[in-house]
C-alpha positions in Angstrom: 120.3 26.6 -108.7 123.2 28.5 -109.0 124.1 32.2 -109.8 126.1 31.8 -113.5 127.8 35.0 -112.3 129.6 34.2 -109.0 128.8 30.9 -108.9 126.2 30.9 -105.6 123.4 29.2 -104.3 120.2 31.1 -105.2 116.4 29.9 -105.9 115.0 28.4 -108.6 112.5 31.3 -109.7 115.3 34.2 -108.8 116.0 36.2 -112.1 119.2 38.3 -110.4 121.4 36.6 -108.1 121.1 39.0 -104.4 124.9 38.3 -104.1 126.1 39.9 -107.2 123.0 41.3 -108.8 123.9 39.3 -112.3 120.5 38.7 -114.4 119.9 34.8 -113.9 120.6 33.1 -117.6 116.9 31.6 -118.8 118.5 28.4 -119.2 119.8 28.2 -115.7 116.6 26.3 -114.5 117.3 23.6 -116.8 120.2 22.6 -114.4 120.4 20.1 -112.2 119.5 21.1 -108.7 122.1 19.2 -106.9 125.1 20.1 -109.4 126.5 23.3 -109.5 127.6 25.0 -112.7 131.3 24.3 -113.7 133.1 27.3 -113.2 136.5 28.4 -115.1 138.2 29.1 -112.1 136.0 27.9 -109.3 135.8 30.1 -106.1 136.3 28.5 -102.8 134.0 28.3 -100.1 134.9 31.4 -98.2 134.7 31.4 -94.7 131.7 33.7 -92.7 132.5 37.0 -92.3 129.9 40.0 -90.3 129.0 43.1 -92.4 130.7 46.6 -91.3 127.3 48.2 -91.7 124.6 46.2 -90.1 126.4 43.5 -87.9 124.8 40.3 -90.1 126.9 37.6 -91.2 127.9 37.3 -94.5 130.3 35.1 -96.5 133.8 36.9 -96.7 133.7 37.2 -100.3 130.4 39.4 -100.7 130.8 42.6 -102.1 127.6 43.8 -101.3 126.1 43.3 -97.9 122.7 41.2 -98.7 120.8 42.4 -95.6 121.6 46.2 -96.0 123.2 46.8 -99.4 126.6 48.4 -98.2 129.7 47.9 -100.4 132.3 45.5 -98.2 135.8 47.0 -98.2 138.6 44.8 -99.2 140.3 44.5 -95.7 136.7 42.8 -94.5 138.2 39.9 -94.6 141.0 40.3 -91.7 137.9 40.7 -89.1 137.1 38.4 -86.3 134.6 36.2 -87.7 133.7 35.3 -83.5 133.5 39.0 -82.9 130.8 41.3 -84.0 132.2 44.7 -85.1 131.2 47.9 -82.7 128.3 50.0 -84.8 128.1 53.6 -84.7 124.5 53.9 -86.1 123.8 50.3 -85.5 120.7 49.4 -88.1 117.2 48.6 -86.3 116.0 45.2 -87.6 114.5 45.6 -91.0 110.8 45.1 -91.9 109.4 44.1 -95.5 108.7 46.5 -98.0 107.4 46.4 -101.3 110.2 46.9 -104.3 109.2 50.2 -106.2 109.7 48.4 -109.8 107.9 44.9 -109.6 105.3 45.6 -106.5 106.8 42.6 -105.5 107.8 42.4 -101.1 111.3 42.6 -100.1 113.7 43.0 -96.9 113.7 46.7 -96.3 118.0 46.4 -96.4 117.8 45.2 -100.0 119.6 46.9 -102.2 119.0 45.4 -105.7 115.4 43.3 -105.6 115.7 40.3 -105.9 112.8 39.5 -108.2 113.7 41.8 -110.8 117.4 43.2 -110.0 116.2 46.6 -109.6 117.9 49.2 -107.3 116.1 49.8 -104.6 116.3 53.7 -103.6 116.9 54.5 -100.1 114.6 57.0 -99.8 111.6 55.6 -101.2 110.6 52.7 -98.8 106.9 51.2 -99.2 106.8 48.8 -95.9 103.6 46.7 -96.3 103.0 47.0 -92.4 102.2 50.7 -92.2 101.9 53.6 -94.8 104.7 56.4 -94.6 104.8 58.7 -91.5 104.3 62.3 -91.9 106.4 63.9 -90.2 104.9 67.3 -90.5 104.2 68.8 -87.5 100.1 69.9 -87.2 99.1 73.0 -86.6 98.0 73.5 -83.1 93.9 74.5 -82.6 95.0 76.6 -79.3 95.8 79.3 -82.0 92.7 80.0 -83.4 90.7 79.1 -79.9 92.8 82.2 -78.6 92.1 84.3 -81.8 88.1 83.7 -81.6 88.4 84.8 -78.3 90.1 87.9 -78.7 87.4 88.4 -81.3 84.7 87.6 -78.9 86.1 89.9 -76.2 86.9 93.1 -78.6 83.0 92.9 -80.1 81.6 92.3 -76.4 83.9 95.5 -75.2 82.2 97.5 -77.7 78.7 96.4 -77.0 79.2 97.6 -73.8 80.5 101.0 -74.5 78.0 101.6 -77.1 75.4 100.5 -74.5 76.7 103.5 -71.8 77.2 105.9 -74.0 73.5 105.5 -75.0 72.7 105.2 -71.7 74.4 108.8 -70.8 72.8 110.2 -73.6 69.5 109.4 -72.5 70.3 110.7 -69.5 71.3 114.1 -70.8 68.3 114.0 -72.8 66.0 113.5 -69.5 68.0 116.0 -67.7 68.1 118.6 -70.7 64.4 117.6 -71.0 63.5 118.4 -67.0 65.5 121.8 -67.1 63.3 123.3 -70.0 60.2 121.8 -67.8 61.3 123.5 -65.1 62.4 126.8 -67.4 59.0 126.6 -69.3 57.6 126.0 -65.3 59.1 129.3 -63.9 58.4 131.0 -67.4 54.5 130.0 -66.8 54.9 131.3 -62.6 55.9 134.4 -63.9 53.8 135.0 -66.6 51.1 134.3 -64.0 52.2 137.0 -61.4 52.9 139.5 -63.7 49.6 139.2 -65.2 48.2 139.0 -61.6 50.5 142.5 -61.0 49.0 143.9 -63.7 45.3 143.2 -63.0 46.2 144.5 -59.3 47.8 147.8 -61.0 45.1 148.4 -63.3 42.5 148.2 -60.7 44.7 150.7 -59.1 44.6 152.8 -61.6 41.0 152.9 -61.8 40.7 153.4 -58.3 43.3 156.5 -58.9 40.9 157.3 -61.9 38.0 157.4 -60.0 39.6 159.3 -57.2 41.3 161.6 -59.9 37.7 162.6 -61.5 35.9 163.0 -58.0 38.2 165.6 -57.2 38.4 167.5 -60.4 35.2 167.7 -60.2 35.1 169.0 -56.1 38.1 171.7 -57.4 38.6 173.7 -60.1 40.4 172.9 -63.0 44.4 174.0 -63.1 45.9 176.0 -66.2 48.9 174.1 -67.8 52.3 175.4 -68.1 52.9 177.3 -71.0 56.5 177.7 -71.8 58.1 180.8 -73.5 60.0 179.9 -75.9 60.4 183.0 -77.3 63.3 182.9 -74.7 65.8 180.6 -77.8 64.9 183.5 -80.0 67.0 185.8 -78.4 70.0 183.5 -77.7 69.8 182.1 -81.4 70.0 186.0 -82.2 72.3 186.6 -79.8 74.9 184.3 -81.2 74.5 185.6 -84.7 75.3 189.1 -83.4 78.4 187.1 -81.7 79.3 186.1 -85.1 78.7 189.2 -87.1 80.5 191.3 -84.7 83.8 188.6 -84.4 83.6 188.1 -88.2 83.6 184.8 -88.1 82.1 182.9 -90.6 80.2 179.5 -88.4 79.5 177.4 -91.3 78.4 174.5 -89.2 76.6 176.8 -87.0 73.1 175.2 -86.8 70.3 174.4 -83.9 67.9 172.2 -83.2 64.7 171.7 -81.0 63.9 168.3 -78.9 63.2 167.5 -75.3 66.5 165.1 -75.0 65.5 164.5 -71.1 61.6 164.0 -71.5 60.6 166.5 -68.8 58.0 168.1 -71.0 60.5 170.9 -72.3 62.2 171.0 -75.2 65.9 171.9 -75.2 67.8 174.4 -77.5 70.8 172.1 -79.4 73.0 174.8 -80.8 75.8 173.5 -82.8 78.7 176.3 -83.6 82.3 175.8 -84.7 84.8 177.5 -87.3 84.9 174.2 -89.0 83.9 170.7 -89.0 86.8 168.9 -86.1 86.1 171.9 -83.8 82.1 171.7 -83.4 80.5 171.3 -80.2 76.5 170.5 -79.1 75.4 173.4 -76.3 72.2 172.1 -74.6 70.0 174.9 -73.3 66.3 174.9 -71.2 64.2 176.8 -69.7 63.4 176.9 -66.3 61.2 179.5 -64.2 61.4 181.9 -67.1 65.1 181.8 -67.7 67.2 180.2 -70.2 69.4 177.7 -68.3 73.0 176.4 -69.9 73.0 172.6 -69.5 76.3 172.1 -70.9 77.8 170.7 -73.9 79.4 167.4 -75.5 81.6 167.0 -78.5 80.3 167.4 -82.3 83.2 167.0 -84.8 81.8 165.1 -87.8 78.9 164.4 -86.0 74.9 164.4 -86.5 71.9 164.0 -84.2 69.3 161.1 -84.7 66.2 160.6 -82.5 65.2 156.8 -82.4 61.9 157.0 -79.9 62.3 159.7 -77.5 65.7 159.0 -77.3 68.3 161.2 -79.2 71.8 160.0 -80.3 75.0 161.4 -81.4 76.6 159.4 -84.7 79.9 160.3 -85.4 81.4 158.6 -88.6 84.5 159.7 -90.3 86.9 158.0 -92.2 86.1 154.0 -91.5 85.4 154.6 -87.7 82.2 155.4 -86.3 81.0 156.0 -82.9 77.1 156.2 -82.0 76.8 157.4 -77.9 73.6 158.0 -76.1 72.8 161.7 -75.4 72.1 161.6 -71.6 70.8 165.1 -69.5 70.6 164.4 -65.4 71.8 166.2 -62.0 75.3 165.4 -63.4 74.8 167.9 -67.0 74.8 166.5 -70.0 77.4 163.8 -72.1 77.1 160.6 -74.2 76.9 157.3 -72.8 78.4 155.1 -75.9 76.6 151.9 -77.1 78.8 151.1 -80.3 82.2 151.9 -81.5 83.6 150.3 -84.6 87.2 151.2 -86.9 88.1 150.0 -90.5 84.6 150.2 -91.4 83.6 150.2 -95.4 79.7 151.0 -94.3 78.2 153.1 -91.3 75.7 151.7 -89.6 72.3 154.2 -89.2 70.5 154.8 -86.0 66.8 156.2 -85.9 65.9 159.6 -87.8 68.2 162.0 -88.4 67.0 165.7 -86.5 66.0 168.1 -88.9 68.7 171.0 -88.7 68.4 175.0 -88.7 70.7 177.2 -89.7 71.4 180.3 -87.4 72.5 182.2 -90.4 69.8 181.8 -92.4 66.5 180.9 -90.6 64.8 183.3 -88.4 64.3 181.3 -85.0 60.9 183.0 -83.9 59.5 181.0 -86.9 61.3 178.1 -86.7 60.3 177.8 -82.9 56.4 178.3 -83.6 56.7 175.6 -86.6 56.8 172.0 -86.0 60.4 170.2 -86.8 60.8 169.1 -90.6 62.4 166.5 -93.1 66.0 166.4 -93.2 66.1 169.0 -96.0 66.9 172.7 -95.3 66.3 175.8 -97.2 68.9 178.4 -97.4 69.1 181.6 -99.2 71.5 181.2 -101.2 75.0 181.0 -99.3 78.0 181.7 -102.0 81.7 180.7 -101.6 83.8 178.2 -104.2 84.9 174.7 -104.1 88.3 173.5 -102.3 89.3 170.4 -103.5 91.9 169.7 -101.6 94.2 168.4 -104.3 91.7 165.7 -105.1 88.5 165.2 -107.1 85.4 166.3 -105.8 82.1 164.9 -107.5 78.5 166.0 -107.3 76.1 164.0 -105.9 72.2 163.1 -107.0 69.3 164.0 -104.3 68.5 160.2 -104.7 71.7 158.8 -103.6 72.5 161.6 -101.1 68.8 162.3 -99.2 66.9 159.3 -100.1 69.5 156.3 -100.1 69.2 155.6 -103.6 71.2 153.8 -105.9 75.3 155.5 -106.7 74.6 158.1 -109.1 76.6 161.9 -109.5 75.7 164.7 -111.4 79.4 166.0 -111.9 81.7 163.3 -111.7 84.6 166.4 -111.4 84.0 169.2 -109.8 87.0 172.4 -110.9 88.8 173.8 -107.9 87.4 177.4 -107.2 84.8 177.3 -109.3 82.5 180.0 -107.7 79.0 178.3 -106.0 75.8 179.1 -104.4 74.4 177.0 -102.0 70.3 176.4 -102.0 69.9 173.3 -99.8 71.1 171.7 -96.7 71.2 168.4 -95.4 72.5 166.5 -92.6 73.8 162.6 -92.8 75.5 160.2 -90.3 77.9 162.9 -89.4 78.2 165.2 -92.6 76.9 168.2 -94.1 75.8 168.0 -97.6 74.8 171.3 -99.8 72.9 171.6 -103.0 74.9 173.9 -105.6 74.4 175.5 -108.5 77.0 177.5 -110.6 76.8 181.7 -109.5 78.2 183.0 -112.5 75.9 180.6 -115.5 73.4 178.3 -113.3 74.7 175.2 -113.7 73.6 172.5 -111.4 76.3 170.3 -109.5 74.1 168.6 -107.2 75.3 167.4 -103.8 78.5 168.3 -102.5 80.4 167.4 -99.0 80.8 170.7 -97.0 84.5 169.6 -96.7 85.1 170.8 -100.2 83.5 174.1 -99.9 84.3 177.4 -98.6 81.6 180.0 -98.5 82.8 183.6 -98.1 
């Protein structure tokens, strides 16, 4: 049959002609096959002609190419039908596809289907041979094989590490393990000599004993020593004629008995100064019937404490505090210091304080044949009147002063001048303290710092 449109050859069952792309009239099949529909103005056969796009023949009056679609220009006509024209992009042979509208197959360079004159989009090809390509490129599994083993080798790294450090530490612990052996080993040797030593020295001893008893009981028995100590009675007197004479009032003049080197003899401690900074110690003994001056070492806000058979010098004064060893050899006498300390708010306390004697008040020949005391010292009444030194002076409880109790005073304020009489002494990590009552009515005041008094 023929296209009604432009008049050319097409088949029987074609709805649009694939020259034009005209819908095929329904009555067109009713033609005869052999006679061609009478045109108004009948084309002429047109010669061939080859298609600028794809290189097919095609008759020279086609507007669109029939193998690839492409519009024909108008000067298509003045080519060489013998001679093929030079392609850029020549076209690869088509292959069939299927037309998006109909499902119907169709040459891949169609442009309107053939079967039902739909356009067929360039883009969207469906080629009955193979299924679109994807052209997306895969993902390459060397990636992740490199990333598991990265993974692999990290976790095996730290296996490892943990597995040495664990191993050192065990062999620390073996090592730390065999050193207290041994330690605990030597510790046991030791323990085992000196218990040996001390089985051989106290089979000594009663050898010694033995020996010791046979010949007290061959000789006769030898008197002890008696020592005079009558002897400190007449130096202690001595210096309070000293005193009495100069007209000096020693406030801090005190003394003490204890045998600071051990030798069986107790020394004379006689402690003297005008006032507290200036006080000194002066160690005296006797030997062969004489009193013997050992020397002396400093005293300024000082006291004596005897921890053992030791004896001790504490000085503590505002927040610094030094504690030395009192030490008597070929050499004299002095302090050997074990603790020094500054910006202290508390003093530290070493052993028992010595019980002190006044030189003015106490006659020596009894304190001698007495034993030494407690801390606190009788005096007969020693008068004078508080100094306060332009600041206020409380009075202290026994409690809190003697017997470390809790803070307490008696007189929180105590007036400056006010006349006083002294009944009590006692001596504390440096400083004198006196019990006081008022001369002129009785009043009590308790415990006051012999800083703030001055006794006539």
């Amino acid at each position: 049959m023929f296209c009604t449109n432009c008049g050319k050859e097409v088949d029987d069952n074609t709805i649009f002609c694939e020259h034009c792309g005209a819908r095929i009239a329904a009555e067109a099949p009713n033609q005869s096959a052999n006679v061609p529909p009478v045109l108004e103005n009948p084309t002429p056969e047109p010669p061939n002609m080859i298609c600028p796009n794809c290189g097919k023949a095609i008759d020279e009056s086609t507007v669109f190419c029939e193998h690839c679609g492409a519009r024909i220009a108008a000067e298509a006509p003045n080519q060489n039908v013998n001679v093929p024209p030079v392609l850029e992009n020549p076209t690869p042979e088509p292959t069939n596809m299927i037309c998006p509208n109909c499902g119907k197959a169709i040459d891949e360079s169609t442009v309107f289907c053939e079967n039902c004159g739909a356009k067929i989009a360039a883009e969207n090809p469906y080629p009955t041979a193979m299924p679109p390509k994807n052209d997306k490129p895969k993902k390459s599994p060397l990636l992740w094989v490199i990333v598991v083993l990265l993974v692999i080798l990290i976790a095996a790294v730290g296996i490892v590490g943990f597995l040495y450090f664990k191993n050192e530490n065990e062999k620390d612990d073996e090592r730390d393990s065999s050193s207290v052996s041994e330690v605990e080993a030597t510790e046991d040797e030791t323990e085992a000599e000196e218990t040996e030593a001390e089985t051989t020295e106290a089979e000594a001893q009663t050898t010694t004993a033995a020996t010791t008893v046979a010949a007290t009981t061959a000789e006769p028995t030898t008197e002890p020593v008696v020592i005079d100590y009558s002897l400190y009675d007449d130096l202690i007197d001595y210096a309070y004629e000293e005193m009495v004479e100069m007209g000096v009032t020693y406030t801090y003049s005190e003394f003490y008995l204890f045998d600071a080197d051990q030798d069986g003899v107790d020394e004379l401690i006689l402690k003297a100064g005008t006032y507290e900074a200036d006080t000194i110690y002066e160690f005296y003994t006797i030997e062969d019937g004489e009193i013997v001056d050992l020397g002396s070492i400093g005293g300024s806000h000082s006291s004596l404490a005897v921890d053992g058979d030791t004896l001790y010098t504490n000085k503590a004064y505002m927040g610094t505090q030094e504690i030395g060893m009192v030490v008597i050899d070929a050499y004299g006498v002095y302090t050997d210091v074990i603790y020094s300390g500054e910006g202290l708010t508390e003093y530290r306390e070493i052993g028992e304080t010595l019980s002190t004697y006044k030189v003015l008040n106490v006659a020596a020949e009894e304190v001698i044949e007495e034993d030494v005391g407690d801390g606190i010292m009788a005096i007969d009444g020693w008068r004078g009147q508080i100094n306060c030194h332009g600041t206020t002076v409380p009075g202290y409880t026994t409690d809190y002063i003697c017997y470390g109790g809790s803070y307490e005073t008696v007189r929180k304020s105590l007036g400056d001048t006010w006349h006083i009489t002294a009944m009590n002494v006692y001596t504390s990590n440096g400083t004198t303290w006196y019990e006081l009552w008022d001369t002129d009515d009785g009043d009590y005041y308790g415990w006051v710092d012999s800083y703030y008094i001055d006794f006539y």
